[in-house]
N, C-alpha and C positions, 0 to 999 in steps of 0.2 A: 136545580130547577133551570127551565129556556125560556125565556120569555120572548114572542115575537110580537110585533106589529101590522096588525093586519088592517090589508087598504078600506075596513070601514072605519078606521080609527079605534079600534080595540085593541089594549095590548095584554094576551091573555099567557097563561102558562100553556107550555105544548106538552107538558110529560101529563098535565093532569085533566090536557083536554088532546089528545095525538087524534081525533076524528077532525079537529079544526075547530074554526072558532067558533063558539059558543052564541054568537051575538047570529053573524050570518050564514053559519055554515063552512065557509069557503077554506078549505088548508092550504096553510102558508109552508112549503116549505116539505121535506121530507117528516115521517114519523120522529117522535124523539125516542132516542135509546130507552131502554130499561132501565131504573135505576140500579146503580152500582151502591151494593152493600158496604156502609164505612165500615173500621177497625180502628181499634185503637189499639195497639199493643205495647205493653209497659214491661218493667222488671218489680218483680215481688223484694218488699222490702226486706222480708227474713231471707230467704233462701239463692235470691238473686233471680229464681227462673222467671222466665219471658213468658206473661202470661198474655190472652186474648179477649179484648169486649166490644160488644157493640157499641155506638156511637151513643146510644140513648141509656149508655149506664153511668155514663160519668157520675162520679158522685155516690155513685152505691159499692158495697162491700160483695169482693166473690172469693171464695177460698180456693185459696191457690193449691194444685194436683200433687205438687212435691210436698211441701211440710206442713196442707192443711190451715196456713192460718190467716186470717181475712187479710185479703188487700183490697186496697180504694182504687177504684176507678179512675186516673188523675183526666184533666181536659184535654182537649186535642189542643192548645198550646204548649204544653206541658209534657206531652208524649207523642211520640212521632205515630203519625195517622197514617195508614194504607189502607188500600182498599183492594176485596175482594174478588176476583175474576173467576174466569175459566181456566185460565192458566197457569204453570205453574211460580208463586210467589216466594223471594229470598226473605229472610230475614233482615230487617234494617237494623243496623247495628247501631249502638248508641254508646254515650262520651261515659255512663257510670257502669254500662253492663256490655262490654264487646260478644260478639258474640262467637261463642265456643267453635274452633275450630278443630278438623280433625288431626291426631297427633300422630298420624301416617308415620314416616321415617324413624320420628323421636320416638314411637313405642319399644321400636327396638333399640336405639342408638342409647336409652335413658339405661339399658343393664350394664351399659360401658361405666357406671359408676362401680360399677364389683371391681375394676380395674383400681380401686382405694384401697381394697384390701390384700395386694401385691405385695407392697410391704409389710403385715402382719405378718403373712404367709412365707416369709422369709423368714424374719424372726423366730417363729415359730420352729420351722422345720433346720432352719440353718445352725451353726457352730454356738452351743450358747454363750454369751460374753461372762469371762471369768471374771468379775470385777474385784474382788480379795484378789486374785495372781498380780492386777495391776496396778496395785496399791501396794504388794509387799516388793514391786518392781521399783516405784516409783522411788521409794523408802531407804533401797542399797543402791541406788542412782544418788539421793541425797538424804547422806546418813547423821550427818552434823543436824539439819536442820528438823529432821525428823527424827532424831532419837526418844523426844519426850511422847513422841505417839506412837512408839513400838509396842505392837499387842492391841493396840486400839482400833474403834470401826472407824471410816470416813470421820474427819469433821470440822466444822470451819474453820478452824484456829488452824488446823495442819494446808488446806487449801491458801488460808492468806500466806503463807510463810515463803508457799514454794513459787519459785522463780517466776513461773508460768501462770502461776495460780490455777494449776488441773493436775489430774493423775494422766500418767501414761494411758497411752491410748483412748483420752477424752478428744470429743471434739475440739471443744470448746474454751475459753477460759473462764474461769470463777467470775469474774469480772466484765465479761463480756456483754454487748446487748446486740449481737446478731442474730439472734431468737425472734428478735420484734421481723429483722428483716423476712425471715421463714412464716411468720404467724401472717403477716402482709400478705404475701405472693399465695400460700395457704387458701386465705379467705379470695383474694382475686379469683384463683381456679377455679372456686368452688363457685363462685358469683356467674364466673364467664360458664358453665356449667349450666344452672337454673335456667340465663338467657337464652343458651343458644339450645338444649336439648330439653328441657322440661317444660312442658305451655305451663304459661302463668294465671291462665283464667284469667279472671276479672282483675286478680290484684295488680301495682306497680311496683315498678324495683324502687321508686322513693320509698313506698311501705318494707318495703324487703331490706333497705339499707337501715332504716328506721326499727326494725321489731329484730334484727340483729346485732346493729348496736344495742339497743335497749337491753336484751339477754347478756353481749358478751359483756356490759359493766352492770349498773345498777339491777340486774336482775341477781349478778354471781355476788355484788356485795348483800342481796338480800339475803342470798342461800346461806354465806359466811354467818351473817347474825343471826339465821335459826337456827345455824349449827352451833355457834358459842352456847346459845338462852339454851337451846336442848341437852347439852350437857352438862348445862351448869343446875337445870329443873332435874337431874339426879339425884340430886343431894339437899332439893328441898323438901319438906312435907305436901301431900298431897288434901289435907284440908281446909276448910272455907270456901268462898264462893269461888277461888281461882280455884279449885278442883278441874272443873269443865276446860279449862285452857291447862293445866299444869300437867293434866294424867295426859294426854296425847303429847306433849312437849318431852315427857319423861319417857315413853315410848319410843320417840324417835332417839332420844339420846340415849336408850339402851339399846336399841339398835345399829349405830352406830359405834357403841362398844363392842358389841356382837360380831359387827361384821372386820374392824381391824384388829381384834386379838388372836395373838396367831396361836392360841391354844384353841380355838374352839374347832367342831366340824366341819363339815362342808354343809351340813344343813343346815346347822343354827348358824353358820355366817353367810350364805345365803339368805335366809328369813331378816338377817341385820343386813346387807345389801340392800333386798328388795325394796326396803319398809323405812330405811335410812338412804341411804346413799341414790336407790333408783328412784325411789319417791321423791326424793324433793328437790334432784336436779332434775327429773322428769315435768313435776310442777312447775318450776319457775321457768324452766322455755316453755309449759304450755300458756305460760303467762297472757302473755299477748294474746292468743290465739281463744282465750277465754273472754277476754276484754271485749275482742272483735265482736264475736256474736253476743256477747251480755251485753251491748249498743243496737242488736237488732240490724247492725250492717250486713248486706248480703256480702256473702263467701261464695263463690262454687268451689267445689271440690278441689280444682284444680290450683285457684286460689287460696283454699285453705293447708293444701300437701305444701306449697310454695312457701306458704307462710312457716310453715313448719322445718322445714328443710333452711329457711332462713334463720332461725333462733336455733337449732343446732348448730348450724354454724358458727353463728357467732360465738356459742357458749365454748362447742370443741378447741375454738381458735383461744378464746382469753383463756379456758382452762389448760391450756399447751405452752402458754407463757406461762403462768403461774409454776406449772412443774418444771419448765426451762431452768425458772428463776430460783425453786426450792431445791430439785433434786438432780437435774441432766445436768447444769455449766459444771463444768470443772472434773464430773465424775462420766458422765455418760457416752461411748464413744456413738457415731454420726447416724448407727442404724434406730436408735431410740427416736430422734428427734422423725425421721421421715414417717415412723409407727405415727408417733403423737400427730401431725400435723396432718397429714393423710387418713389412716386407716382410725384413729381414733375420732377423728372431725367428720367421716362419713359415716362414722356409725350414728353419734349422736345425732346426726342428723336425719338418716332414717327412722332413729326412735322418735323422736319430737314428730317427723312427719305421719309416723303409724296412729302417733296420739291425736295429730290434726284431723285425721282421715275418722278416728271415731268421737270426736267432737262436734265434725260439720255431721255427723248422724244422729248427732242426738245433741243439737243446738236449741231443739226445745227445750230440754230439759235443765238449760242454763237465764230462763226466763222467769220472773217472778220471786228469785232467793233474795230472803232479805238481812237472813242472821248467819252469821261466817259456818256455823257447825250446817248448816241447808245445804251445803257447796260437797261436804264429807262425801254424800255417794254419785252424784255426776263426776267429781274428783275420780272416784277409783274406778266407777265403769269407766271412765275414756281413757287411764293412765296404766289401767291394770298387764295390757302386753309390755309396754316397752316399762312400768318396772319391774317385769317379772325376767324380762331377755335383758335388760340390766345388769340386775342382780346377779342372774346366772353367769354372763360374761364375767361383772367382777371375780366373783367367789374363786371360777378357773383358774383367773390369774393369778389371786393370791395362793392357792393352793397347787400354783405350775403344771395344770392341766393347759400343755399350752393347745393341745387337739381341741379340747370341748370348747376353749374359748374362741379357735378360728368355726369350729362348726357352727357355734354360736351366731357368728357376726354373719356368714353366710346364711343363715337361714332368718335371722331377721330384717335382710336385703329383700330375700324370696318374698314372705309373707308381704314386707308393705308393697312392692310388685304387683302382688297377688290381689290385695285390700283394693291397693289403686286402680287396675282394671274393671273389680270387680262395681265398684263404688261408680266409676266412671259412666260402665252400662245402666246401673241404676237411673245416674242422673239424666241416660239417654232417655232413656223409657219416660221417664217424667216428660222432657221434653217434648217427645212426640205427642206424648197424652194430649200436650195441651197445645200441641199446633191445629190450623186448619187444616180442613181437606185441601189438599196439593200444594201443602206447603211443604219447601225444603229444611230437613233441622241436619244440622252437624253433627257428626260421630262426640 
């Protein structure tokens, strides 16, 4: 509104009088403009997208164009107010929802992660490491000390005795903790990685340091204890009312027999990969990533791949110490550890992020569970790729198909690539849905 003063002493509005004033005619003053249409535009609390309302909805419910589900109208204190022209309008970006920029350069620059699987692809194709030649090496090197392990495999007693505490041609020694130094640097690259070439969405690297710690300890000691309780629910009866909790517990610890006995096939230890070993390190990184939207916090997409990519990480990193500390020091020569720390740490972490990308698609369906068996099928519709590209990777390995398992890791690089594009334009489209006319929305 303009309020002027006019010389009979009336001060009247001029948008709702522009002939002049009312009292005696006379206009003060040029016409008043047209009024300009306010806006209020907010972020939707599921999904994060930027929705649009008139000024005179505050307070009412509009269902938002991405995932359908009402959001409130907040005040114009509360949400940054613009207003609508003839021109064309930016998006004003705000402190809980930035807003999405295009990922020009990084679209291409983010394949430069296939560069992980550099080292596999040596391993693979290169000289295989004879580990029996360099133990029966180490043994006529010293004979005194090794005599009582002549004819035996690896084993600790023979490791603490020897000088070094390693077999010929290990890196490392039995004793060592230079492992932690690799798992460090490891997770740095992969960090300076997300920053400089992946957009983060909405999310922060405090969350990202946060939901990767979190995976690479209390999430792997959770895994450890369903793996104890599931192998130990083998051996107990399946009746009473722990039925409901003991038959899936005894499932997964047949599974997990399934998949390490080196008498079975390739299919049936496959089916114990998938359903053991892919299921329930696939679960517990998507841990977080469940948490986040079962609070109804907005993700975007790019926010939730980040998330994902972050709990792979951490997981690859703790679980690459752990093997440092059980099976590499003292026996493994230098090509094992850059597999583990590289090409094993980008994989998981493309799995975990394939599984983020079909979680933010169907984060409704993480809404409303309130008894743990509810969770059973959003569980496998969103985990069902990367345990199934899991599984198959493991089984190759154990069965020294080392081709299938580098085909493997390439082609579930491809796909989340593929997911992530695909997913990205989606959340274009939404966005434009719910701009105004001549407003500008980001790729």
């Amino acid at each position: 509104m303009r309020y002027v003063d006019c010389p009979c002493g009336l001060n009247y509005d001029a948008q709702t009088s522009p002939a002049g004033c009312p009292k005696c005619g006379k206009t003060s003053g040029p016409a008043a403009p047209a009024p300009v249409e306010a806006k209020i535009r907010f972020a939707c609390p599921v999904c994060g997208l930027r929705l649009t309302a008139g000024a005179e909805s505050v307070g009412r419910t509009i269902d938002c164009l991405a995932c359908g589900k009402p959001a409130t109208v907040p005040a114009a204190s509360t949400a940054p107010v613009t207003t609508r022209a003839a021109s064309t309008v930016r998006r004003a970006p705000s402190a809980a929802t930035p807003a999405a920029r295009p990922d020009g350069w990084r679209s291409i620059a983010r394949w430069s992660l296939l560069a992980a699987l550099v080292p596999l692809a040596f391993y693979t194709f290169g000289t295989p490491d004879d580990r029996k030649a360099r133990v029966e090496e180490t043994r006529k090197l010293h004979p005194e000390i090794t005599k009582p392990f002549r004819g035996k495999s690896i084993s600790e007693p023979e490791l603490a005795v020897l000088p070094s505490h390693r077999y010929e041609g290990a890196m490392l020694s039995r004793m060592t903790k230079a492992h932690w130094i690799m798992a460090i640097l490891s997770a740095l690259i992969f960090w300076e990685f997300i920053l400089i070439i992946q957009p983060m969405g909405n999310s922060t690297s405090r969350q990202l340091w946060a939901v990767g710690v979190f995976t690479g300890t209390i999430g792997i000691f959770m895994l450890l204890v369903i793996q104890i309780v599931a192998i130990i629910s083998t051996i107990m009866g399946t009746g009473g009312c722990l039925a409901i909790i003991v038959i899936p517990l005894k499932f997964i610890g047949y599974s997990y027999a399934a998949a390490v006995n080196p008498d079975t096939g390739f299919f049936i230890s496959m089916i114990g990969f998938t359903f053991g070993v892919g299921l329930m390190e696939e679960f517990f990184k998507a841990l977080p990533i469940y948490w986040r939207f079962r609070r109804s916090a907005a993700l975007d997409v790019r926010g939730a791949v980040v998330w994902g990519l972050a709990t792979g990480i951490g997981f690859g990193v703790s679980e690459g110490m752990s093997y440092c500390t059980s099976f590499y020091n003292g026996i493994s020569s230098g090509g094992m550890y850059v597999v583990r720390f590289s090409s094993c740490v980008a994989l998981h972490a493309v799995w975990s992020a394939t599984a983020a990308i079909l979680i933010w698609k169907q984060q409704e369906s993480l809404h409303g569970l309130e008894r743990w068996y509810h969770w059973i099928p959003p569980v496998f519709s969103t985990l069902w790729i990367s345990m199934i590209l899991h599984g198959f990777y493991d089984t190759a390995l154990k069965k020294e198909h080392g081709i299938a398992a580098l085909a493997s890791a390439i082609f579930s690089f491809a796909l989340f690539f593929w997911m992530y594009d695909l997913d990205k334009k989606v959340s274009r489209i939404a966005r434009e849905a719910a701009a105004a006319p001549g407003e500008e929305v980001a790729a």
